[in-house]
VOGU-719128 format. One line per field, with one value per residue (C-alpha): x, z, y; residue number from 1. Coordinates in steps of 0.05 Angstrom, whole numbers, plus 5000, padded with zeros to 4 digits. Layout:
<sites>
X <- X;...
Z <- Z;...
Y <- Y;...
num <- NUM;...
</sites>
This chain:
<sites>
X <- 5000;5029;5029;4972;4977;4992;5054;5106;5103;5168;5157;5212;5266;5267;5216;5187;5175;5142;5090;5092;5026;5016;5013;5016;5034;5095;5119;5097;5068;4994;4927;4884;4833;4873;4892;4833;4795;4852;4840;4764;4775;4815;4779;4706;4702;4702;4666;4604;4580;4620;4655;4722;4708;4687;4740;4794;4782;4800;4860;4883;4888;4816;4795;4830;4791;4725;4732;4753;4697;4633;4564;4520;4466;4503;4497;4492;4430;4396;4401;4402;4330;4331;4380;4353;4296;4332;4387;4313;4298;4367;4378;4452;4430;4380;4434;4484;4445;4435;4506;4533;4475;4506;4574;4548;4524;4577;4628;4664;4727;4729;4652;4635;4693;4748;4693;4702;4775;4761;4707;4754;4814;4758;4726;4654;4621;4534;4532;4559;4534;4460;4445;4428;4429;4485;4519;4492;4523;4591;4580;4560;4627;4672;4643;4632;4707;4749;4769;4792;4855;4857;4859;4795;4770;4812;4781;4712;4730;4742;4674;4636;4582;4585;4668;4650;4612;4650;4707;4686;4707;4643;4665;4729;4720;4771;4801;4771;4811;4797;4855;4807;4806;4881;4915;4871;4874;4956;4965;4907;4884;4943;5009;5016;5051;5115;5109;5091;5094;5048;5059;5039;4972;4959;4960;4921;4869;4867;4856;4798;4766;4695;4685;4618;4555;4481;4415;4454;4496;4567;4574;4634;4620;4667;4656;4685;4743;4813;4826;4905;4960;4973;5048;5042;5099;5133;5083;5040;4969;4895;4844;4823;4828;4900;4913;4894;4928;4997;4988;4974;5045;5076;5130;5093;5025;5034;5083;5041;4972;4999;5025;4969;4920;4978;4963;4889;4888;4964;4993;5013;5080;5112;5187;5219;5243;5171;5134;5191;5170;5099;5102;5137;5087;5026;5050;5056;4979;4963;4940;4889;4865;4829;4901;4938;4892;4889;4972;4972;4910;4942;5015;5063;5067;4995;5000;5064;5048;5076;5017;4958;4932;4977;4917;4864;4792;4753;4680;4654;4699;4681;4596;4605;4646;4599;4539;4572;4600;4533;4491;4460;4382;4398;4358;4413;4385;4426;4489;4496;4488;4531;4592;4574;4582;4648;4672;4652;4600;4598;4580;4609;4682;4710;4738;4777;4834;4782;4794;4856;4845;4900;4906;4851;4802;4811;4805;4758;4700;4701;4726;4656;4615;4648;4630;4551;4554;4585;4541;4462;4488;4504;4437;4388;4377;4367;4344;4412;4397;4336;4300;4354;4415;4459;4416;4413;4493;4506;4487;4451;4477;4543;4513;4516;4589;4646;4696;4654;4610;4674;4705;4640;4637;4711;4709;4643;4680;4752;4765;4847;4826;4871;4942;4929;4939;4890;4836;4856;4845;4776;4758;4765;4722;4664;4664;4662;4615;4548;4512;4544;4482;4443;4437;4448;4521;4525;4510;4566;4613;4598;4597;4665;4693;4673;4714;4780;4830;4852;4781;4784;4852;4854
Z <- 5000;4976;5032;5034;5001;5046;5080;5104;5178;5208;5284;5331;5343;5422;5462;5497;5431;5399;5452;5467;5439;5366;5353;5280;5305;5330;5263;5279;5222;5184;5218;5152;5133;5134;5207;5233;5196;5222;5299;5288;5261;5323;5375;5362;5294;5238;5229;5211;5151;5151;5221;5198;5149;5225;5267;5215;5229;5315;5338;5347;5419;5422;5391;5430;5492;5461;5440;5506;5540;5556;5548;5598;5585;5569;5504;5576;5600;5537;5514;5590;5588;5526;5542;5601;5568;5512;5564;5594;5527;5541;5454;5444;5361;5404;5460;5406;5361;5413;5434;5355;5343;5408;5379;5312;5357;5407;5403;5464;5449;5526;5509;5478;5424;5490;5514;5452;5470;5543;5509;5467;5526;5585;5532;5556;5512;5517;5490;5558;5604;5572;5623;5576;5646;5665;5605;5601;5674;5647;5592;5642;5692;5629;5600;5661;5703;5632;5626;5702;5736;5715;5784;5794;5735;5751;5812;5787;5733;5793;5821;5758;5760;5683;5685;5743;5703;5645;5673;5725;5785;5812;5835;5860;5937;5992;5987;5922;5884;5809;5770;5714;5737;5768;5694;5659;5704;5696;5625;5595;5635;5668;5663;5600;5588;5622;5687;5742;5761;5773;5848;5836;5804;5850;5908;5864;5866;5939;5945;5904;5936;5958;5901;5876;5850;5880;5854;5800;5833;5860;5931;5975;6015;6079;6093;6021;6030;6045;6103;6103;6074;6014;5974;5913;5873;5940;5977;6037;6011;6033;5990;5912;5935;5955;5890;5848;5884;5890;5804;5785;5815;5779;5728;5667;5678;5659;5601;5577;5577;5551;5484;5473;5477;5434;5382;5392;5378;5344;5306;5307;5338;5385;5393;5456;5490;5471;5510;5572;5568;5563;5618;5669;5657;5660;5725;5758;5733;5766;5717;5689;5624;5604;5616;5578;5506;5520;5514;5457;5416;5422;5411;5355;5349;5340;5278;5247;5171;5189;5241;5197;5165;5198;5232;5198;5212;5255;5220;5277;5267;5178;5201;5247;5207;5143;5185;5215;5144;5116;5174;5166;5200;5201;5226;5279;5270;5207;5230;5281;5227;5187;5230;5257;5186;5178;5244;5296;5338;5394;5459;5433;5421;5392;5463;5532;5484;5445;5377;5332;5301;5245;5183;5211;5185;5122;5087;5029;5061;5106;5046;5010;5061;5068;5001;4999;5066;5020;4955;5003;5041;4956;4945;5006;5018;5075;5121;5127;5105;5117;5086;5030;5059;4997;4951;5016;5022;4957;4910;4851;4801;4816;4806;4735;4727;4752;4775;4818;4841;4863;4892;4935;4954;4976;5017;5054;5063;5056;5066;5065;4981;4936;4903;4833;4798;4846;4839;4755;4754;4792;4755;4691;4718;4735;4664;4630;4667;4638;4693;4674;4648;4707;4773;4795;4780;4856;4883;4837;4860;4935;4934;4895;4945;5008;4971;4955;5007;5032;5062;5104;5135;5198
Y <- 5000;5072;5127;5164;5237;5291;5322;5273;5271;5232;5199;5238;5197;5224;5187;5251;5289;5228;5234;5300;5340;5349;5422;5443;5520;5491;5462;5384;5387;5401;5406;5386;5338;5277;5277;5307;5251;5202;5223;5219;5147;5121;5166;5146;5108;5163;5222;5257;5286;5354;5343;5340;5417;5441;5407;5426;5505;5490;5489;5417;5412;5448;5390;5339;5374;5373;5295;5279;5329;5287;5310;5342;5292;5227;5174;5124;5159;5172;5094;5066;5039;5013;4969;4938;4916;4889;4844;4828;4782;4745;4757;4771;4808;4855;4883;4887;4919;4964;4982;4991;5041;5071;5067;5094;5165;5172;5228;5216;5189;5151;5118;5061;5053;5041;4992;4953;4947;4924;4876;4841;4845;4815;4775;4736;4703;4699;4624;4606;4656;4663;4720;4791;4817;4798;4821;4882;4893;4879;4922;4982;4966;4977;5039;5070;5044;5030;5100;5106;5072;5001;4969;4991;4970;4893;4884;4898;4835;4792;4809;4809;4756;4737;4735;4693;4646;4646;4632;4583;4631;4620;4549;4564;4550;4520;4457;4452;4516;4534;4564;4587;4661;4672;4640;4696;4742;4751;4722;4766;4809;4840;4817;4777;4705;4699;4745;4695;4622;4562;4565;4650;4620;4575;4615;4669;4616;4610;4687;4685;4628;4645;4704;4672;4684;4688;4705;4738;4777;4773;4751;4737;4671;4682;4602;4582;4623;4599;4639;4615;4665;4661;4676;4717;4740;4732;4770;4753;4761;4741;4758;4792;4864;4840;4805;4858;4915;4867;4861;4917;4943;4894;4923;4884;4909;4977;4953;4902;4947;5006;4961;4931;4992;5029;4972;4984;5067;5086;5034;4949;4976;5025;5042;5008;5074;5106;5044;5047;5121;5118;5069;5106;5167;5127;5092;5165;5180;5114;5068;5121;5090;5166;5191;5144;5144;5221;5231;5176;5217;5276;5258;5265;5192;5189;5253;5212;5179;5115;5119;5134;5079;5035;4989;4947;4965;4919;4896;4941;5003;4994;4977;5043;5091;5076;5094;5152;5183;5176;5191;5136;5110;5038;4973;4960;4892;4892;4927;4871;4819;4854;4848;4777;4762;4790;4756;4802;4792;4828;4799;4737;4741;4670;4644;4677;4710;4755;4766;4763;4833;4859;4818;4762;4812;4813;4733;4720;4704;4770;4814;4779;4804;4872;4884;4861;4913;4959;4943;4946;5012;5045;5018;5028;4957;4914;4973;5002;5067;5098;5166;5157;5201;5179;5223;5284;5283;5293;5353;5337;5377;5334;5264;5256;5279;5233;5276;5320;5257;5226;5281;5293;5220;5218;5272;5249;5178;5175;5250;5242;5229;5189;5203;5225;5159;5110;5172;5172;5102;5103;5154;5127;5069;5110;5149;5077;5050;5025;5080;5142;5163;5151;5169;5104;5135;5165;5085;5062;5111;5106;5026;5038;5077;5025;4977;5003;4983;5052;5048;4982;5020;5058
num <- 1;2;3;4;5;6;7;8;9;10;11;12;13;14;15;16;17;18;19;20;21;22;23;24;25;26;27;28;29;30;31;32;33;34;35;36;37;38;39;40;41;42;43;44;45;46;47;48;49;50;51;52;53;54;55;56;57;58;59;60;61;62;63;64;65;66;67;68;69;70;71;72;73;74;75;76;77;78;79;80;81;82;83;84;85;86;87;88;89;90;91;92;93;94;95;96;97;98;99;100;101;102;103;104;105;106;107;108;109;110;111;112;113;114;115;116;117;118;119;120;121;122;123;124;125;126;127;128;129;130;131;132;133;134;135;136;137;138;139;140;141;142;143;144;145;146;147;148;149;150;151;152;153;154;155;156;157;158;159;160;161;162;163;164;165;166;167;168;169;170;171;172;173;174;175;176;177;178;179;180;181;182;183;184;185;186;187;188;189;190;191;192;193;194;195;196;197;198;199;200;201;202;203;204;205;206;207;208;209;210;211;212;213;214;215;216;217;218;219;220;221;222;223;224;225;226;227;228;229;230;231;232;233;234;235;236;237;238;239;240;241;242;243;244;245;246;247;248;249;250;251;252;253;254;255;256;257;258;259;260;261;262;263;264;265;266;267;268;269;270;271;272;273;274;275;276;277;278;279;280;281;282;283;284;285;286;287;288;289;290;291;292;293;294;295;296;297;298;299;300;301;302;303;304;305;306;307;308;309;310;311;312;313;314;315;316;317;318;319;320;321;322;323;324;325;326;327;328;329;330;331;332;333;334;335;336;337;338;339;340;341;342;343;344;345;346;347;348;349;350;351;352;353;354;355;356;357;358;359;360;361;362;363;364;365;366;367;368;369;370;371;372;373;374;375;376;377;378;379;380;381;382;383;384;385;386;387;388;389;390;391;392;393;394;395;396;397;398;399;400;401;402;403;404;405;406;407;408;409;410;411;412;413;414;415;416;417;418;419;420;421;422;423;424;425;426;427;428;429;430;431;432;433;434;435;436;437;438;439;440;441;442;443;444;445;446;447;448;449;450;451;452;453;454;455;456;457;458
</sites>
């Protein structure tokens, strides 16, 4: 794949001015289209129609604060009800439905695109816990605790009934000790593979004897508890709260977190001397997760063009950033069948390591499906658009002529554009094909748009 067009941005070679803030009246570079597009990608899945005209004329770090700025009256509040009585049918396509039309309205860059991330990295699945409750619970913990300091956010994981369940915590009781929960707990949750011992999970175990689960709800059973001290990374512990507090201040956690959510929002690498530095600071801001995707949004690293369409989009981040760009009215019904299709469903990741992400994406049956979601949004079908916004976006005097059309339709959905000889080569399509004399022409050129591969890129 050919850089995108645009100013050359180079990553600093010092660790503290890669992630120091991006700030175009400093020289870092320009504050245009194509990065305010990029942040809008990684920060809440792509922007509205004529966002990135709007957030181009702010100041850069003006627009950092308003992303990061929630609303008065929350996305959470608004859609709160509706999602209780959708967990209350115990259907997995009706609460997911419901969180990616959530994801398809949120502009808060700590919302529900970071709860995706702490979906995937706590991954439950509903086939085994069947409790829409339940999920929904989880669901709330990690929007509202994800973008706070991790341990808190860890120990509510060790108390969550459906992590509980799913991992078979709920059975874990003295004398009889279940290693389900400690052996994810530091290989995936916190510490990653290599930073403890058998003997550190099996007296993890023993401190989390007794968490179990009632009437729904978490419960701490004093008689199932192992009462005896237990020996973690050579510390005298007793209980969770222990545990998680003694992990957390482990050297790897931070190291280990901060790389993979740098993977998640800036690109499938990062520097060693930027993650040692990044790691130190975000230890000092103890653990705070809003902190940490704040400095990486906002840095240099995040601006530089070996970071900008680095990462492959999820079926979630291409379902949502469709919907967004054409501000869409979709049966969310669809969007969630959309991505299940592509090999996302969410709710149900494939097993306890979530999903692959990155080049898994993107295999012929998946590519197939993009493009049919690509091919009924052009076209209307399947409910995915509704009171025909294709035809409102664009002007009509523009739909019968190929280079307007397509400059109108790029801008609307891949707003960086295309180097002079992929946008020659597209355009040559357009003016030969069999539409050109239609205004099925503006379908044609959106569906062609969706498909190119600069467009599945992040």
């Amino acid at each position: 794949m050919k850089r995108a067009p645009g100013p050359l941005v180079l990553m600093p070679p010092d660790p503290h001015a890669a992630l120091e803030p991006y700030d175009p009246q400093q020289g870092h570079g320009p504050w245009d289209a194509h990065h305010v597009a990029h942040l809008l990608r990684r920060a809440i899945g792509g922007p509205m129609p004529n966002q990135v005209e709007e957030l181009r004329r702010m100041p850069a770090h003006l627009v950092i604060e308003q992303l990061f700025q929630p609303s008065d009256i929350s996305l959470e509040s608004i859609w709160g009800a509706s999602g209780v009585a959708l967990a209350a049918t115990n259907e997995r396509p009706r609460l997911a439905s419901w969180w990616l039309m959530k994801l398809a309205q949120d502009e808060y860059a700590l919302g529900n695109r970071l709860a995706v991330f702490w979906h995937d990295h706590f991954a439950t699945t509903w086939s085994k816990i069947q409790d829409g409750q339940q999920m929904l619970a989880q669901h709330s913990a990690l929007l509202v605790l994800g973008a706070g300091p991790f341990h808190k956010l860890l120990q509510a994981m060790i108390e969550d009934p459906a992590m509980l369940r799913f991992l078979d915590g709920d059975s874990n009781s003295r004398g009889l000790p279940n290693e389900n929960l400690a052996r994810e707990l530091f290989e995936l949750f916190a510490l990653g593979p290599g930073n403890y011992t058998e003997t550190d999970i099996r007296e993890a175990a023993r401190a989390l004897t007794g968490y179990t689960v009632r009437q729904g709800a978490f419960k701490f059973e004093k008689m199932l508890h192992d009462p005896d001290p237990k020996t973690v990374f050579g510390t005298e512990i007793q209980n969770g709260g222990d545990l998680v507090n003694l992990t957390v201040r482990q050297p790897a956690c931070a190291k280990f977190l901060a790389e993979k959510l740098w993977k998640y929002y800036v690109a499938p690498e990062i520097p060693a001397d930027v993650l040692d530095l990044l790691t130190e600071q975000w230890r000092d801001h103890d653990l705070d997760t809003g902190w940490l995707v704040r400095t990486m949004l906002a840095s240099r690293a995040f601006h530089a063009s070996s970071s900008i369409f680095s990462l492959i989009k999820s079926p979630v981040d291409y379902v949502v950033g469709v919907i967004r760009a054409v501000s869409g009215r979709p049966d969310p019904r669809e969007m969630d069948t959309a991505c299940s299709l592509m090999g996302q469903e969410l709710f149900e990741p494939p097993g306890v390591q979530g999903w692959k992400g990155g080049s898994a994406w993107i295999h012929t049956s998946a590519w197939l499906e993009r493009t049919k979601f690509a091919a009924a949004v052009a076209s209307g079908r399947r409910g995915l658009l509704r009171d025909a916004p294709l035809t409102k976006l664009f002007p009509e005097r523009h739909r019968l002529h190929c280079s307007e059309l397509l400059q109108d339709v790029l801008a609307a959905l891949l707003p960086v554009g295309l180097n002079e000889q992929r946008r020659h080569a597209l355009e040559s399509q357009l003016e030969s094909s069999p539409n050109r004399a239609t205004t099925t022409l503006l379908q044609e050129t959106a569906y062609s748009v969706m498909c190119l591969p600069e467009y599945h890129l992040s």
